[in-house]
C-alpha positions as CSV (number, residue, x, y, z in Angstrom):
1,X,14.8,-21.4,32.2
2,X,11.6,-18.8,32.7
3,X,13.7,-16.5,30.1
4,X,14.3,-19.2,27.7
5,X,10.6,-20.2,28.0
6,X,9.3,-16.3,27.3
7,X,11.6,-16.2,24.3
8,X,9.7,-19.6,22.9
9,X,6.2,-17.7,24.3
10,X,7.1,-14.4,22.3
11,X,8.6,-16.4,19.0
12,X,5.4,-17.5,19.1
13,X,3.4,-14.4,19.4
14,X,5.5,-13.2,16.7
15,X,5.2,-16.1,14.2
16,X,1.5,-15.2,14.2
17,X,1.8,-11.6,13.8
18,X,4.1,-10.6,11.2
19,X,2.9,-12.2,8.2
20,X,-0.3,-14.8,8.5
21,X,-1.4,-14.7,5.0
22,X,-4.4,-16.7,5.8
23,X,-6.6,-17.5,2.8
24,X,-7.4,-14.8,0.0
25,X,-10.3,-13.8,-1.0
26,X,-11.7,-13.0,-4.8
27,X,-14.8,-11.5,-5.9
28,X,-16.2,-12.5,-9.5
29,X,-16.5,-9.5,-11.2
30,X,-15.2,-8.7,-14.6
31,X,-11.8,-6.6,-14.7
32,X,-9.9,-8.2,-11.5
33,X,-6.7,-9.6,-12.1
34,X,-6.8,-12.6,-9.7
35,X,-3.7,-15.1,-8.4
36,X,-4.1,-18.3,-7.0
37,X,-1.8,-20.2,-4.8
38,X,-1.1,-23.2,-3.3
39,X,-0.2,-22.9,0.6
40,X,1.6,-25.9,2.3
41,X,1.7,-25.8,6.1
42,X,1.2,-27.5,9.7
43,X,-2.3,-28.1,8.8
44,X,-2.0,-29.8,5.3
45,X,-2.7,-27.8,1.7
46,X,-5.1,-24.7,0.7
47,X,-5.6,-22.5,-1.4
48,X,-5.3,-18.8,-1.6
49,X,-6.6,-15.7,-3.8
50,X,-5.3,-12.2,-4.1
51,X,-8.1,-9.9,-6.4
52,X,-6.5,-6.8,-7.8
53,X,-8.5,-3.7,-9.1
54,X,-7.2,-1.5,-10.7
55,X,-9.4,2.3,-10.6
56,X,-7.6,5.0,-12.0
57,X,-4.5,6.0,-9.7
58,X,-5.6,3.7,-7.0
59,X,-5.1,0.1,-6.4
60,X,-7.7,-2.3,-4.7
61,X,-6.8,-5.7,-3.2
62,X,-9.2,-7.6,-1.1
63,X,-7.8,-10.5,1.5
64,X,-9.5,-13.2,3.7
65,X,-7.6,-14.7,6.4
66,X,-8.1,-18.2,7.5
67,X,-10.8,-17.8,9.9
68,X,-12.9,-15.6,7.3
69,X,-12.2,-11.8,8.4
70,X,-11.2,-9.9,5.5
71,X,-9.4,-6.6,4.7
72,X,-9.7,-4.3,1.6
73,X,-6.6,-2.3,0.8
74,X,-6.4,0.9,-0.9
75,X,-2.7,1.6,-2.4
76,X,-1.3,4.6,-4.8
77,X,0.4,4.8,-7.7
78,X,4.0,5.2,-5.7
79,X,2.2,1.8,-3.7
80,X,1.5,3.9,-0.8
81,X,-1.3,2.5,1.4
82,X,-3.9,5.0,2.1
83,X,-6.6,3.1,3.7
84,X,-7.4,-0.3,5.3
85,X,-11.0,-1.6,6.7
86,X,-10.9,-4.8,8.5
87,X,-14.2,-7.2,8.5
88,X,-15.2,-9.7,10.6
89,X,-17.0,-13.2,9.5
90,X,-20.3,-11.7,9.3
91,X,-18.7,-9.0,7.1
92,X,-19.2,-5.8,9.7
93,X,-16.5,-3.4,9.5
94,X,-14.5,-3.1,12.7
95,X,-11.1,-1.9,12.1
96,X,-10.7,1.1,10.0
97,X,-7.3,2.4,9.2
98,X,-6.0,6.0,7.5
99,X,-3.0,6.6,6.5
100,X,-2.4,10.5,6.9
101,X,1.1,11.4,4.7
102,X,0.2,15.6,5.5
103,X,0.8,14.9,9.4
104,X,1.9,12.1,9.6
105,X,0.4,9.8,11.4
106,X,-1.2,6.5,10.9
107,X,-5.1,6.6,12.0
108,X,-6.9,3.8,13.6
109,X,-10.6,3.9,14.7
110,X,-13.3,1.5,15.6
111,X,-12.5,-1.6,18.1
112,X,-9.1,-0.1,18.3
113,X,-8.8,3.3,19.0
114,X,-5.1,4.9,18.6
115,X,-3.1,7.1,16.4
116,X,0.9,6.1,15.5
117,X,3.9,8.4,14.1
118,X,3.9,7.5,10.1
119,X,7.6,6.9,9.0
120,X,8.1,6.1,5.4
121,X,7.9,3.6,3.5
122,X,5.1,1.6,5.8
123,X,3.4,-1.4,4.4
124,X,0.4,-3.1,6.4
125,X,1.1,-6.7,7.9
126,X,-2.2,-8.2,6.2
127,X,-1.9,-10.7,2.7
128,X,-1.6,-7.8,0.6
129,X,1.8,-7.1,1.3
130,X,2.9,-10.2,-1.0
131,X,1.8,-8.2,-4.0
132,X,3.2,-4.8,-3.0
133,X,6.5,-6.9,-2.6
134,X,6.9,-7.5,-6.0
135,X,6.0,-3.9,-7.1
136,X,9.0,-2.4,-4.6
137,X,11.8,-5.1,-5.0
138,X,15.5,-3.5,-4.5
139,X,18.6,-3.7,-7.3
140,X,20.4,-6.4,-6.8
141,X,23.3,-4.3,-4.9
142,X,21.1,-2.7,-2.5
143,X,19.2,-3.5,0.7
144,X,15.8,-1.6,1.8
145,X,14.2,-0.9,4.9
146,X,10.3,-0.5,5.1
147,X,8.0,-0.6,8.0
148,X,5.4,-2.6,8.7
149,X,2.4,-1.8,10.1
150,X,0.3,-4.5,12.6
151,X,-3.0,-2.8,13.2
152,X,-4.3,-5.6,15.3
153,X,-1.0,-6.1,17.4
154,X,-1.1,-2.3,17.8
155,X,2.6,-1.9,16.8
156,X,5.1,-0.8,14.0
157,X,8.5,-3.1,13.4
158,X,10.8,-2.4,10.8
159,X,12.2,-4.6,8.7
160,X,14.7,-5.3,5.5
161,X,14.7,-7.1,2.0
162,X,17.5,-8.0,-0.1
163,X,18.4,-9.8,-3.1
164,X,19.7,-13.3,-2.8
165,X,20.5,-14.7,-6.2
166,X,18.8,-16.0,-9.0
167,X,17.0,-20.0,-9.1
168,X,15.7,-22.2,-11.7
169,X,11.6,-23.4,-9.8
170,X,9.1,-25.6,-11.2
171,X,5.9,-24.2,-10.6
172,X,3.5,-26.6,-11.9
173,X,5.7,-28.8,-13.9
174,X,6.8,-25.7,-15.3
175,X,11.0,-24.8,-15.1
176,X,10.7,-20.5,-14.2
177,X,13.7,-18.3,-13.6
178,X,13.5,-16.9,-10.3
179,X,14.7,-14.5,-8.6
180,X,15.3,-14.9,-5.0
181,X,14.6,-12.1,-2.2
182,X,15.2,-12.4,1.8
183,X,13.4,-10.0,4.4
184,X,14.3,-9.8,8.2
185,X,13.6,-7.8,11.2
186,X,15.7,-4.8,12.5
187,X,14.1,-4.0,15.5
188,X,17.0,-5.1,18.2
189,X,14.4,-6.4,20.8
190,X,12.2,-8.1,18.6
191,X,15.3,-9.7,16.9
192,X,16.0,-11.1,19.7
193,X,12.6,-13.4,19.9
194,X,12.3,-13.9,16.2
195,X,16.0,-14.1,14.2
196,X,14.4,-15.6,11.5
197,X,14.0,-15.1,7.8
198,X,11.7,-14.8,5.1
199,X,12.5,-15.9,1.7
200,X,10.6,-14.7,-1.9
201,X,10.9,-16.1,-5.3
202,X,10.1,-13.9,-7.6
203,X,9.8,-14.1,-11.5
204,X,12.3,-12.9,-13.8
205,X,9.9,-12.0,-16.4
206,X,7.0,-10.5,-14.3
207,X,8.0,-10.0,-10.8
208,X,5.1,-12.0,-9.9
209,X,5.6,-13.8,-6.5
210,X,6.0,-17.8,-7.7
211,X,7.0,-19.0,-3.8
212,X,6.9,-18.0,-0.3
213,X,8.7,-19.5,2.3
214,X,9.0,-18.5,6.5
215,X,8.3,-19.7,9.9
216,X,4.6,-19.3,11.2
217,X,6.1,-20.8,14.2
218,X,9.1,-21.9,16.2
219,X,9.3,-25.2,14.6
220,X,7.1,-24.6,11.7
221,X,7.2,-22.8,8.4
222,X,5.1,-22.7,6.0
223,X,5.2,-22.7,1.9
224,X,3.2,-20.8,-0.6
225,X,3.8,-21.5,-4.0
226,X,1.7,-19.8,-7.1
227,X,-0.3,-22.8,-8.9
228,X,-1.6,-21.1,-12.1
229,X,1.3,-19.2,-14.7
């Protein structure tokens, strides 16, 4: 009984964790390519915004979780992440994270204060990840592994994504060719708590993300669909 009730405890913990996409943030400035999307969970129907800049061989996207802290993310051309800052709801930095490819190592300074071994590819656990996703998405015959980094759980966990098939969607009202990915952990004792899958439609056409769908909790999931084509 007490280990089937810290499994439920650390599915829980893990839900949370991995991928909270929270609510995304965009600025009104001329030149950002903004989605929107429709989220559908536990606590009824929101929206979200991704902003992406675009300044010459670097990438900016800017995310606001649900409780209004906010991350900007720095990527590279190869989709690299080179630098995170984490803000709370007054907008102070707090978090501040490096991503050192010459030695190696992942960087982390401000309210948490620790360095980690960088293994390649590593993605950041934040709201960003959605669009780096459809930048990085395998052939149909093959399976990657990535890692993802979770600054504020102070831990690494790799995972996997591989293609599923191909769908038919309506995304508002509109019939879009999809194609359909599924990511997973690896990590054996992690597995364990959180077996669970995460599933990604994709378009055929753009590789936009049209519709997320995972657990946010043991007996929850949530759905994120795009809203404007």
């Amino acid at each position: 009984m007490m280990v089937s009730l810290l499994k439920k405890i650390f599915q829980i913990f893990i839900a949370i964790a991995i991928f909270s996409p929270g609510v995304l943030y965009s600025d009104n400035h001329n030149g950002l390519k903004t989605l929107e999307f429709k989220v559908f969970g536990k606590k009824g129907q929101s929206i979200q915004k991704m902003t992406i800049n675009r300044i010459k061989t670097e990438t900016f996207v800017r995310y606001v979780d649900s409780l209004g802290e906010s991350s900007e993310n720095i990527f590279s051309d190869e989709w690299k992440p080179l630098q995170i800052k984490y803000f709370d709801i007054q907008n102070r930095e707090y978090l501040w994270i490096k991503f050192d490819y010459q030695n190696r190592r992942i960087i982390s300074k401000g309210r948490i204060k620790k360095n980690y071994d960088l293994e390649e590819p590593v993605y950041d656990g934040n709201g960003s990840i959605f669009y780096v996703f459809s930048k990085i998405l395998p052939p149909k015959d093959k399976t990657i592994t990535f890692h993802v980094f979770q600054a504020k759980e102070k831990r690494i966990v790799k995972m996997y994504m591989k293609y599923l098939n191909q769908e038919n969607i309506y995304i508002g009202g509109k019939m879009v060719q999809a194609n359909v990915y599924e990511t997973g952990l690896i990590n054996g004792f992690l597995k364990f708590f959180w077996p669970y899958k995460y599933h990604y439609w994709f378009s055929v056409e753009t590789s936009e993300l049209l519709r997320y769908e995972g657990p946010v909790g043991h007996e929850s999931s949530e759905i994120i669909e795009k809203e404007i084509l």
